[in-house]
Every structure is written in structure tokens, then in C-alpha cells.
N, C-alpha and C positions, 0 to 999 in steps of 0.2 A: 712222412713214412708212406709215401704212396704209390712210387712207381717202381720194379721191376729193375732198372736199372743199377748197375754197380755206384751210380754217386748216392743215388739217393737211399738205396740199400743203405749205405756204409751211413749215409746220416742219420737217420732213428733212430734203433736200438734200445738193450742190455742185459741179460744175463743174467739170458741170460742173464746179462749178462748174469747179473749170477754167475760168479764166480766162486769157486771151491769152499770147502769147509777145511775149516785149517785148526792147529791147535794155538799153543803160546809160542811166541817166535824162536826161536836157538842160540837169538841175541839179544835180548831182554833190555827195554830201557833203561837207562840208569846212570846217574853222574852226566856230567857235561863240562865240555871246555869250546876252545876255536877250533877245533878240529873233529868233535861230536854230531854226529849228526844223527839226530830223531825221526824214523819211520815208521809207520805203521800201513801195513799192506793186505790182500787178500788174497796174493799169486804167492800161497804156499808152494815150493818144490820148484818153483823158477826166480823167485825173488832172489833166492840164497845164491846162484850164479853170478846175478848182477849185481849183488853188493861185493861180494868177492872178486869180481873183476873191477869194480869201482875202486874199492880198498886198495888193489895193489897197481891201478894206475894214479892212485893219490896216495903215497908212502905214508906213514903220521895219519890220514884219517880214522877213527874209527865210527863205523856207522852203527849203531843202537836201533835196532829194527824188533819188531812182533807182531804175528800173521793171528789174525784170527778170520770166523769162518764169516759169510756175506750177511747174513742175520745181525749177528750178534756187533758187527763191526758197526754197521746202518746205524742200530738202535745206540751206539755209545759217541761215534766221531763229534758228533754236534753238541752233544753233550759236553764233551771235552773243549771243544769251541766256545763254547759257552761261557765255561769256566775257566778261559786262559791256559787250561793244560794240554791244549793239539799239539801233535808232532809238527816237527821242521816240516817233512809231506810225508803224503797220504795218497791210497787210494781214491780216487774220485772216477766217478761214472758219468759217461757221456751223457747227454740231455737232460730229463725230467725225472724222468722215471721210479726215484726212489732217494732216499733221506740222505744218500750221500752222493748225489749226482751232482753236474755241472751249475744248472741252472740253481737249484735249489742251495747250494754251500757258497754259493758266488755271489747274490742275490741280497745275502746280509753281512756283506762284507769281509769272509772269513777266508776266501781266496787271493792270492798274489796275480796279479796279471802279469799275462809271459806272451804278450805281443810282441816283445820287443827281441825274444829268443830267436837266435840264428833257425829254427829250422818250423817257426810257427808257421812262415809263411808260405814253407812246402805243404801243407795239409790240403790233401783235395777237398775240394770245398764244401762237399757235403758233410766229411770228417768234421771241416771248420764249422760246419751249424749245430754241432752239439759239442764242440768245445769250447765254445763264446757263449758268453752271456751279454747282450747289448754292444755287440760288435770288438769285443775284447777276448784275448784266448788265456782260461784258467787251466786247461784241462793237456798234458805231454802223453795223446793219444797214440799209444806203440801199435798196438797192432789190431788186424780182422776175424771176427769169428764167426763161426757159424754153427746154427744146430739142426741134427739130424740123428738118425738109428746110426749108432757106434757096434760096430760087431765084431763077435771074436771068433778069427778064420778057424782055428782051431777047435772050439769049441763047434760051429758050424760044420766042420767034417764031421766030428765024431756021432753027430746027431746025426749027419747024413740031411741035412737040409739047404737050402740053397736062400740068399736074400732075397725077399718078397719083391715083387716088383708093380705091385697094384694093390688096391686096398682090399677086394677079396682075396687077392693070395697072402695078403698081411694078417687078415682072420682066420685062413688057414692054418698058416705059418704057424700062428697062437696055438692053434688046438692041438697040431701034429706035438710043439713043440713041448707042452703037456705033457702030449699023450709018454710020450721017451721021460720023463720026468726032471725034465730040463725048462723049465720057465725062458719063452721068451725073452723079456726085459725085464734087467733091475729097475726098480722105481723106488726112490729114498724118499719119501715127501715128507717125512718126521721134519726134514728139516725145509721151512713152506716153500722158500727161491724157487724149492726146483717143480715145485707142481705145474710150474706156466709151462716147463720146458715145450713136454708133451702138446698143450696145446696151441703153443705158438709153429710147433712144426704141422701142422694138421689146420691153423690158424691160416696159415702163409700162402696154400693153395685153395681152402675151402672162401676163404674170403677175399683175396687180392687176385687170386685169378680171375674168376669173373668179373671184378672191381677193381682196378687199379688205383682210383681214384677213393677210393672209400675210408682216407682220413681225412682228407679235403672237404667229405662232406660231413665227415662227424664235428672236424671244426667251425664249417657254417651251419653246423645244427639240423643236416639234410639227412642223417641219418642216427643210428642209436646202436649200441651192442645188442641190447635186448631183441628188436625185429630186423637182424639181420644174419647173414650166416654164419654169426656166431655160434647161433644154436645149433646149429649143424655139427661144428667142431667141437664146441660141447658133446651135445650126441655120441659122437663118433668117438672119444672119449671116454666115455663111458663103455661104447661097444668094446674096446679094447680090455676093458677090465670085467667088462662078463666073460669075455672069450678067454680068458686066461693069460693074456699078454704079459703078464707082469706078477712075483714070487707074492705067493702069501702076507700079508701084513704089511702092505707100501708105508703105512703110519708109521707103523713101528719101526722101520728102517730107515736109517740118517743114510745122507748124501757119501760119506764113509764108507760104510755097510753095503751101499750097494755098488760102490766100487770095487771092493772085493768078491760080491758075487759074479760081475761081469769079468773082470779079471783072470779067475778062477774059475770060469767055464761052468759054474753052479747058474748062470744064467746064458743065454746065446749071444748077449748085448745091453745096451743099455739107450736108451735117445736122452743127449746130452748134448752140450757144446762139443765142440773139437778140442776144447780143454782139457777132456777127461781123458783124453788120450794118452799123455804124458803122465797122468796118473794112474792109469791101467798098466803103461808100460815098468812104470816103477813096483808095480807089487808084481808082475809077470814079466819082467826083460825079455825071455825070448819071444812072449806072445807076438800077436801079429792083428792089429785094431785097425778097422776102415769106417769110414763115415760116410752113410749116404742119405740120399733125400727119405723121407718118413711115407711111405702112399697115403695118400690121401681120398684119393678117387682109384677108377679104374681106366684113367686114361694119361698114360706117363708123361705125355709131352705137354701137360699141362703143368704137370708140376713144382714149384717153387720151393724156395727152401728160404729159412731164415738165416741173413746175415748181416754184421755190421759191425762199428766200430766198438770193440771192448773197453774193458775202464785201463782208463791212464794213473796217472798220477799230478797231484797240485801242487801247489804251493803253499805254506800258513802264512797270510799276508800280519800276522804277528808273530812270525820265525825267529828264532833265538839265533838260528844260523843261517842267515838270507842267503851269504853268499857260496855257503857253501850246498846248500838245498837247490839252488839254480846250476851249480855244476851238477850236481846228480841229475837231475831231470834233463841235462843237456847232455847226460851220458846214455839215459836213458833212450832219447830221441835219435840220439849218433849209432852208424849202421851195426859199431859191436855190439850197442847195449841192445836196439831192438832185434837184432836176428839173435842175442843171446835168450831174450823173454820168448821170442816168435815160434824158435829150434825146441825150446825146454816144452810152451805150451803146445806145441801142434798147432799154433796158428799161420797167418798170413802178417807181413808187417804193413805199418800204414803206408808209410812213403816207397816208392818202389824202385829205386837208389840203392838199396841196401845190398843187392848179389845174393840177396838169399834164394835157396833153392827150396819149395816147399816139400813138404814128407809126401810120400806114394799115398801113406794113408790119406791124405786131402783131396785126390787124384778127384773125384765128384765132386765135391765143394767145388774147389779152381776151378772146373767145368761151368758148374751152376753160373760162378763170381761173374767169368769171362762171358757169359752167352746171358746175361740180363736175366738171369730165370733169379733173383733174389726178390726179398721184401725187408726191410729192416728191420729188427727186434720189435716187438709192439707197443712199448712203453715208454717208449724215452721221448714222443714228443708231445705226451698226454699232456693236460696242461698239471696235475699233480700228482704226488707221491702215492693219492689216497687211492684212485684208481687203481694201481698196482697190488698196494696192499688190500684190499677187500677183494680182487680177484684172486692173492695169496690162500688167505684165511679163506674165504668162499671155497675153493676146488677144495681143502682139508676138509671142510664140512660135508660138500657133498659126498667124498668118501666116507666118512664118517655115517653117511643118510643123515644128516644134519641139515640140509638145505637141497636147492634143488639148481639144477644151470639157469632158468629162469631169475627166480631170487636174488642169485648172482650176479648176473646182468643185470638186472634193474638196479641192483644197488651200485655199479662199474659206471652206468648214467647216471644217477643220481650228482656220485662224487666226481665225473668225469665234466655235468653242466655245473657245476658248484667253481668249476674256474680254478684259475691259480690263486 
């Protein structure tokens, strides 16, 4: 996760990823035969395309799918592993980074290896370092994402403000945006995924710009979250929520909630993936959402932005329906099924084969992608899940005045030398 360029970008990571909050699927599990197939996902609002275009280039399939939100999905998969009842496949996330990632669901045998799939061996190969675990590919990585300030042009006329383009005119930006009674950014952190958003976008320039190299040293133990410019980003963090960046009660507001605010012009934006895009557009069709880098400093040309490879899907290497779980993910991979996920989310696809044209809204991102100014998600190649989660639950408390960014990072090293 350390250099600026687009391979190694695309190899760190997640989500983000953090991906969306979802409800119960619209196809609910249930019953099986040879032509059943069991899914469980977390690409609410793009899934549903690709099983319906699956469905009707395999006549007689019927696929049993159910989306629930990034939370709730984490805390159950393994669970369900555990006890013999996983899906045919599943979402799975790239690298480390969290309880249903590559490394972590692959590691005690609960993934199918798909080395041998016609299009593993297209993956550029940074893709390839958080889809393998020990030189083996578990992970049918579709597409690229990125996070940054999502804005809504509309909603920006009517305020009569313009996108920030340095980090004092981002504090501005806050206060004016106030002042008119229009809140800057939605921020949902009721539900914890999305608290990193914010400061992995603030993360991405405060700390890999002047250090490129500054996972290579946390890995040789040269360096720490705690005394480095993490606290800076932390800081900065905080400045944004005294200045007013973000509605009332960020606790109190799910990942849902504040897509409606941002949406609905009750906010100016939102800093989110490029995911949320497809989701703003679905409660506002005609609106008009663009995504660009977060300031971070006051000096633009420094700027990075986070991006990389999103979560794919696996295989249960105790599949009820092996073979027909291996045709979906190799529909998945083929250029319908990924420029059908890539069109629905606002992303980028992994292989770049596919003829897809990316959304205007991306127009910054592709910029960033193409011209090296990336870092990749911050999590995915910690050595464990736990880092992630106590920087979760940590940023909830410190909203809360429950703890403090210090705190937080000591305990991110703590569980970060504690190893895999």
C-alpha cells in the first residue's frame, strides 16, 4: 500500500471498501435443486442487473440471492462458514482488511481457488496481490474505486458555492455552507464502515505524500500510526466537524439517511466512494453527482486521493452448486457482467478489455487513476481485521468525546504489532 501508482493503488485497499448498506434481498434464499444457485452480496442496486442478465443467459437457472448492509454481512459470513450454511458465493473483499476479506475467509479453507478461471490470469497484478492468498486466486475482482467529496451540482448552484479546492477553502466552504442552512456533507457513521471514509480521503495526502513509502515501514516496524501523520489527519478530522462540515447528529444518521440528505440537496455532498453515486442517482435520477479529491492541504498538486480494487466475489469451496457458482463468477468477470456492476456502481472495471466508457462523473478520479496521484484503501494489507475494527469503533467514540485520536492510534498499533 505504498506507492502513488495505479498498480499498487489498485493493490491495497477496501471500502471503503465499505460497501453500501442494503436491506434483505428481493430474492430470498430458499429451496434448491441443479439449477439453484445461492448468493449472498453487498452490491445492493447493481447486483439485481447481474443476476437478471445471468438468469436469462442461463434459461432454467434460478439464482437465490440476499444483500444485506457491510456490517452486518462481516459479522454473519464466517459465521455461516462455520456452520456448513455459506452461500454457493459471496461477497469477499480484497486483502486483509476486515472478517470477510481475501486473505482472512481463504486462510481456513472456506474459499474455492479460481486459478484455473479463464480470466484470473488477466488481473494486473497488483489486483492479483489481494486476490490470492499464498499464490492462489480466491477473489473474481470486477471492478476499481475510489473515494472522495461526491457533490450535488444542483444543490451547489442553489447555495451559489463553488467546490473547495484547498483545505482553507474547504473550511470555508463549511461555514458559508452553514451559514445558507444547507450542511456541507452528509456523514452516516451510525453505521461504523463509513467513519474511515472521511479519513482515509485526508489519510491519502496527509500521509503518503510526503511518505510514499510509509507501509513498508510500518511493516518493518520503522514506523507507528500513533507518531506519524496520522495525527494530523485525525486533527484535521475533527476540524471539519467543529467547522460545520457535516448535518447534525453524524451518530444518529445510517449510511441510508445520509444518502437521502446528499441526494436531496438537504446537504451539498457527501465524501463517499464513487459507489454512492448510483445510489444518489436512484433517489434523484435527474440529479447530477461528481466526485473529486477531499483538500487536504493548501497546496493542490500535492494531492492524492484513495483508490483500488473493490470487493469481488468467491467461491464456497463447500458449494452445493460448484458448477454452476463458477459460471456466475465467470459471468461476473466477462465484459457484460463487469461493465454491468462497473455502469450500475460508478466505478471503473478491473480488466480493461471490457469497451467500457467511464461516467463524466468520474472525470477526476480517471484523472487521479491515470496520472499516479492514487494510494490504496488503507486496510487491506494490515496484517489483521482488528486494526480496522478499533479504528471503526475508535472514530464512533471519538465523536461521541468517548476517546481521543491519540487513544485510537495507540490501540491501531497495538493490534496492528499483534500480527496476523
Amino acid at each position: 500500500m505504498i506507492r502513488t501508482r495505479l498498480s499498487a493503488l489498485i493493490a491495497a485497499v477496501t471500502a471503503a471498501g465499505l460497501l453500501a448498506a442494503c436491506s434483505g434481498g428481493t430474492n430470498a434464499a430458499g429451496g434448491s435443486s441443479s439449477t439453484t444457485l445461492t448468493l449472498a452480496s453487498v452490491d445492493q442496486g447493481s447486483i439485481e442487473g447481474v443476476v437478471k442478465a445471468f438468469e436469462k443467459a442461463n434459461p432454467g437457472v434460478d439464482v437465490r440471492f440476499t444483500t444485506s448492509g457491510a456490517d452486518q454481512y462481516q459479522q454473519q459470513i464466517r459465521t455461516k462458514f462455520a456452520s456448513g450454511t455459506g452461500p454457493d458465493v459471496m461477497s469477499v473483499w480484497p486483502g486483509n482488511g476486515n472478517p470477510a476479506a481475501t486473505y482472512v475467509l481463504a486462510k481456513p479453507g472456506y474459499l474455492l481457488d479460481l486459478s484455473d478461471r479463464p480470466w484470473a490470469a488477466k488481473l494486473p497484478d497488483a489486483v492479483k496481490t489481494v486476490s490470492q492468498y499464498q499464490g492462489k486466486t480466491y477473489n473474481a475482482v470486477f471492478g476499481l474505486n475510489g473515494i472522495g467529496a461526491v457533490y450535488n451540482e444542483a444543490a451547489l448552484d442553489k447555495a451559489g458555492l463553488t467546490a473547495p479546492g484547498t483545505w482553507s477553502q474547504l473550511l470555508d466552504f463549511c461555514k458559508d455552507a452553514t451559514a445558507k442552512g444547507t450542511p456541507a456533507f452528509a456523514l452516516g457513521i451510525q453505521d461504523n464502515w463509513v467513519t474511515q471514509l472521511v479519513l482515509y480521503a485526508l489519510v491519502a495526502t496527509t500521509v503518503y505524500g510526503p511518505d510514499p513509502d510509509f507501509d513498508k515501514k510500518m511493516q518493518a516496524g520503522q514506523a507507528t500510526f500513533e507518531k506519524s501523520p496520522w495525527t494530523t489527519a485525525m486533527a484535521k478530522y475533527q476540524q471539519m466537524d467543529r467547522s460545520g462540515c457535516f448535518q447534525k447528529n453524524p451518530l444518529g444518521t445510517s449510511y441510508e439517511a445520509s444518502q437521502e440528505l446528499a441526494a436531496t440537496g438537504k446537504t451539498l455532498g457527501i465524501i463517499q466512494g464513487n459507489w454512492v453515486i448510483a445510489l444518489l442517482k436512484g433517489k434523484n435520477p435527474s440529479g447530477k453527482f461528481t466526485i473529486k479529491a477531499l483538500p487536504a492541504t493548501d497546496t493542490p498538486s500535492q494531492f492524492l486521493m484513495p483508490a483500488a480494487a473493490g470487493a469481488g466475489y468467491g467461491v464456497n469451496a463447500k458449494a452445493k452448486h460448484k458448477d454452476l457458482a463458477l459460471k456466475f463468477v465467470d459471468f461476473v468477470m466477462s465484459p457484460e457482467g463487469m461493465n454491468l456492476f462497473v455502469k450500475k456502481q460508478g466505478g471503473l472495471p478491473a480488466l480493461s478489455d471490457t469497451g467500457f466508457t467511464p461516467d463524466p462523473s468520474l472525470a477526476e478520479l480517471s484523472t487521479f487513476l491515470n496520472g499516479g496521484r492514487t494510494v490504496p484503501f488503507m486496510d487491506q494489507l494490515w496484517p489483521n481485521p482488528k486494526v480496522q475494527q478499533t479504528m471503526l469503533s475508535g472514530l464512533q467514540e471519538i465523536f461521541s468525546a468517548q476517546s481521543t485520536p491519540g487513544k485510537v492510534l495507540k490501540a491501531m498499533d497495538a493490534d496492528y504489532m499483534s500480527g496476523s
